[in-house]
C-alpha positions in Angstrom: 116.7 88.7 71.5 114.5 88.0 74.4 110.6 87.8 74.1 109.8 90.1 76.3 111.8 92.8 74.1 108.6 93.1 72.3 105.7 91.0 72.9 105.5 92.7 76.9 106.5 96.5 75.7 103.5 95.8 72.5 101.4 94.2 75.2 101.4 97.8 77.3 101.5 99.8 74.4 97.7 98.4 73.1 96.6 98.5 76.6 97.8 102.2 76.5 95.5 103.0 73.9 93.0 100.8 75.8 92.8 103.0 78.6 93.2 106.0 76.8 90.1 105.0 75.2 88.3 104.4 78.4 89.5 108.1 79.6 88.3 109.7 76.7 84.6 108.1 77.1 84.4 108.6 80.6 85.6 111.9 80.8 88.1 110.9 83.2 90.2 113.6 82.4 87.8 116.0 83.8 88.1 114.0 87.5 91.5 112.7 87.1 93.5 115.2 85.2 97.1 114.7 86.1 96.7 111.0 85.4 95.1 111.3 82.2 98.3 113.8 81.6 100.3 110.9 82.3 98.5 108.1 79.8 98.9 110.6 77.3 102.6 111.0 78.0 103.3 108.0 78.2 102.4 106.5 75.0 103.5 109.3 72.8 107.0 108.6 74.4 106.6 105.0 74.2 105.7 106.0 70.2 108.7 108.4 69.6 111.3 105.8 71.4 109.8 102.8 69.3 110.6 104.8 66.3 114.5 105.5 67.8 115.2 102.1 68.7 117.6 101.6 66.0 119.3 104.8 66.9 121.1 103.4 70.2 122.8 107.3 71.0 119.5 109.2 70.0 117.2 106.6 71.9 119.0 106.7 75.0 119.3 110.6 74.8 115.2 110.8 74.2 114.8 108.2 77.1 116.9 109.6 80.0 115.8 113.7 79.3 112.3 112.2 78.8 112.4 110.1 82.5 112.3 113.2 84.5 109.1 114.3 83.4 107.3 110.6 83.5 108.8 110.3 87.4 107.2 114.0 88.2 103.9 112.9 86.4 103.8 109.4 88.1 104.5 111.1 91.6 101.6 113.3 91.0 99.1 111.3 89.8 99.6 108.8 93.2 99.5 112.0 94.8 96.2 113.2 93.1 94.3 109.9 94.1 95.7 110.4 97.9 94.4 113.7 98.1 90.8 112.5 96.7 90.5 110.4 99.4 92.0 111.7 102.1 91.6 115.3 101.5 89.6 115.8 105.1 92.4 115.3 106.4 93.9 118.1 104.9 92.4 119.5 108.3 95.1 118.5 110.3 97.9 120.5 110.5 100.0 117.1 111.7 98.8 114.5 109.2 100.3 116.9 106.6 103.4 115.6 107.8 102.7 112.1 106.9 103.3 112.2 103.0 106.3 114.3 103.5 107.3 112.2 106.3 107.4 109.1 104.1 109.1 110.7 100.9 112.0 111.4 103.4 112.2 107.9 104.6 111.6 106.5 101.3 114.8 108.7 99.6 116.4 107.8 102.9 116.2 104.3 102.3 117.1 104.6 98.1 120.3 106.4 99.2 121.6 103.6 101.9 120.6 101.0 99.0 122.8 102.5 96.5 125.6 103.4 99.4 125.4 99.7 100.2 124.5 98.2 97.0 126.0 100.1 94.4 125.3 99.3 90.4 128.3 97.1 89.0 129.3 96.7 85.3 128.0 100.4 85.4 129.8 104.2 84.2 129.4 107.2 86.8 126.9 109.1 85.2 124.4 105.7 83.9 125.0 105.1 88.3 123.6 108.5 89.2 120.3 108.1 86.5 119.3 104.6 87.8 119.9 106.2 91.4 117.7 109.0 90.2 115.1 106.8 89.0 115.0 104.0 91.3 114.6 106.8 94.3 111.8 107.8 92.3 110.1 104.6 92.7 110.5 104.1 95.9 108.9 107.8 96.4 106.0 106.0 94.7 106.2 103.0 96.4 106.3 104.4 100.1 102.7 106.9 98.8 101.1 103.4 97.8 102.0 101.5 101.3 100.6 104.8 103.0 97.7 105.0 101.0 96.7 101.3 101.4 97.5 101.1 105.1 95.7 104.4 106.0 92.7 103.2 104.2 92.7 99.4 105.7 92.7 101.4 108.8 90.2 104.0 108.9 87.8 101.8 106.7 88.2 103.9 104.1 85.1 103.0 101.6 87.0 101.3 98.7 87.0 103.5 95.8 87.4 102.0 92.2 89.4 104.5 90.4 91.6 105.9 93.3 92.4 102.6 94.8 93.3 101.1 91.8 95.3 103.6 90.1 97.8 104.1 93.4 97.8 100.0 93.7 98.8 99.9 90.2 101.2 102.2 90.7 102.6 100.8 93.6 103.4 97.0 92.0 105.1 99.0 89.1 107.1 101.1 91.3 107.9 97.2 93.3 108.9 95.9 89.6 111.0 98.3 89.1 112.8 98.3 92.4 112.8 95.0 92.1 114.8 94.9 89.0 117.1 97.7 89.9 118.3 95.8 93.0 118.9 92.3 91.1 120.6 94.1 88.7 123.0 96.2 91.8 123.4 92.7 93.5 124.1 90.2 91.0 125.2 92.0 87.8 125.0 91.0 84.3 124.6 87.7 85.7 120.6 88.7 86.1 120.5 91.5 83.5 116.9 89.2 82.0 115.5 89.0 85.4 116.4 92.4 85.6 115.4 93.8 82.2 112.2 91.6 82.5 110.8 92.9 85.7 109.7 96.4 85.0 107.8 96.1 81.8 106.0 93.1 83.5 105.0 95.4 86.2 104.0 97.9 84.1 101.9 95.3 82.2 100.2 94.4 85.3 99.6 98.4 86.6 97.7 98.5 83.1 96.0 95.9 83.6 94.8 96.9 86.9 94.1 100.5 85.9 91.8 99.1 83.0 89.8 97.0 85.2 88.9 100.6 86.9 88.9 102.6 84.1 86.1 100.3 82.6 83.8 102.0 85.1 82.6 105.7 84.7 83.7 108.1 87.4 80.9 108.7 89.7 80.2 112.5 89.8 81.5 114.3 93.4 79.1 116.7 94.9 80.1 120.0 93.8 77.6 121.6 96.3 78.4 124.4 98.9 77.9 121.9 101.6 80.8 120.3 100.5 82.9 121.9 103.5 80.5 119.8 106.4 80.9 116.9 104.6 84.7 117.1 104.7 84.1 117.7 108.6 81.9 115.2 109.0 84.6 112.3 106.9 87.1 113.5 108.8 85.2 113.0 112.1 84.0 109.4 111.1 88.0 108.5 110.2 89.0 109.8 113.4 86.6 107.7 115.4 87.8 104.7 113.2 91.3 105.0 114.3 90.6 105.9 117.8 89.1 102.5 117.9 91.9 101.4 116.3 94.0 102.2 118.2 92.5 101.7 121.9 91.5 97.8 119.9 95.5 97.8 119.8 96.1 99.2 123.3 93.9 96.3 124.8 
């Protein structure tokens, strides 16, 4: 049995409980609820599959009804850090295309992979769940190359726990991705490169988020100025890609 069976999976599960930890003495719950809601998740399903492993039927019932609410949780918490720091431009009727914009593309994309690239070695219904999931990912994936590239540039102010937790996100999505296409392409012939890659990314998102989540949240103004300083973000951003993009003309 390979190594990574249960040194990497034991690895994230005591860095689960780290960062649980961490949420529970910062009170990041309080600022970041749908990804605390997702930590917890996560490692009680992490517990109650550990406990099936034996059971190969009842594990892999638990595991596949169980995905569908870890992909909606993971989409939302990337979503909930994109909306903290871009929520001025909530403003604009056309940037609120963006994010849907690049879900579409990114399903777009999934479905001419697994047109193209279809899973071998592989029944009917196991090919529509790793479709299912791996269109997930790349939901995720697309958020965290939006997220980054909007804030590289408007000079977004880098923020610890936002940043972080979509960049995490984003190379666990990539590992898992990753691994689904080796696996499409090359079969059983990779199924360890393949069954390797995903835990290590998840490893590494963990890793990332604890570095972050070692901080306190710094309190938001709650004040009823809140509204002009939206306005006046939004109106710094805006001048920021404006010289973008006349930087880019030139």
């Amino acid at each position: 049995m390979s190594w990574s069976v249960w040194i990497v999976p034991g690895a994230c599960f005591a860095l689960e409980f780290l960062v649980l930890g961490c949420v529970w003495r910062w009170r990041t719950w309080r600022t970041f609820p749908v990804y605390s809601s997702y930590i917890v998740f996560v490692l009680f399903r992490g517990a109650l599959l550990f406990a099936t492993f034996s059971h190969p039927r009842v594990y892999f019932l638990g595991y596949w009804l169980s995905a569908p609410v870890e992909i909606l949780l993971t989409i939302l918490a990337v979503m909930e850090s994109f909306w903290r720091v871009f929520r001025s431009f909530q403003l604009l009727r056309w940037f609120r295309l963006v994010l849907p914009t690049a879900i579409c593309l990114a399903l777009g994309y999934s479905a001419w992979a697994g047109y193209h690239f279809p899973p071998v070695e592989t029944s009917p219904v196991g090919a529509a769940l790793i479709h299912t999931s791996v269109a997930s990912h790349y939901v995720v994936l697309s958020i965290a190359i939006l997220f980054l590239s909007l804030a590289t540039l408007l000079h977004v102010p880098w923020r610890i726990h936002e940043h972080r937790f979509v960049l995490g996100f984003g190379v666990a999505s990539l590992a898992f991705v990753f691994g689904g296409w080796v696996r499409a392409v090359f079969g059983s012939q990779a199924s360890a490169v393949s069954a390797q890659a995903p835990p290590v990314g998840y490893l590494i998102a963990l890793l990332i988020w604890f570095s972050a989540l070692v901080h306190p949240v710094a309190e938001q103004p709650t004040s009823s100025g809140e509204p002009v300083e939206i306005v006046d973000g939004l109106k710094f951003q805006l001048r920021n890609m404006r010289s973008f993009v006349r930087k880019s003309v030139q």
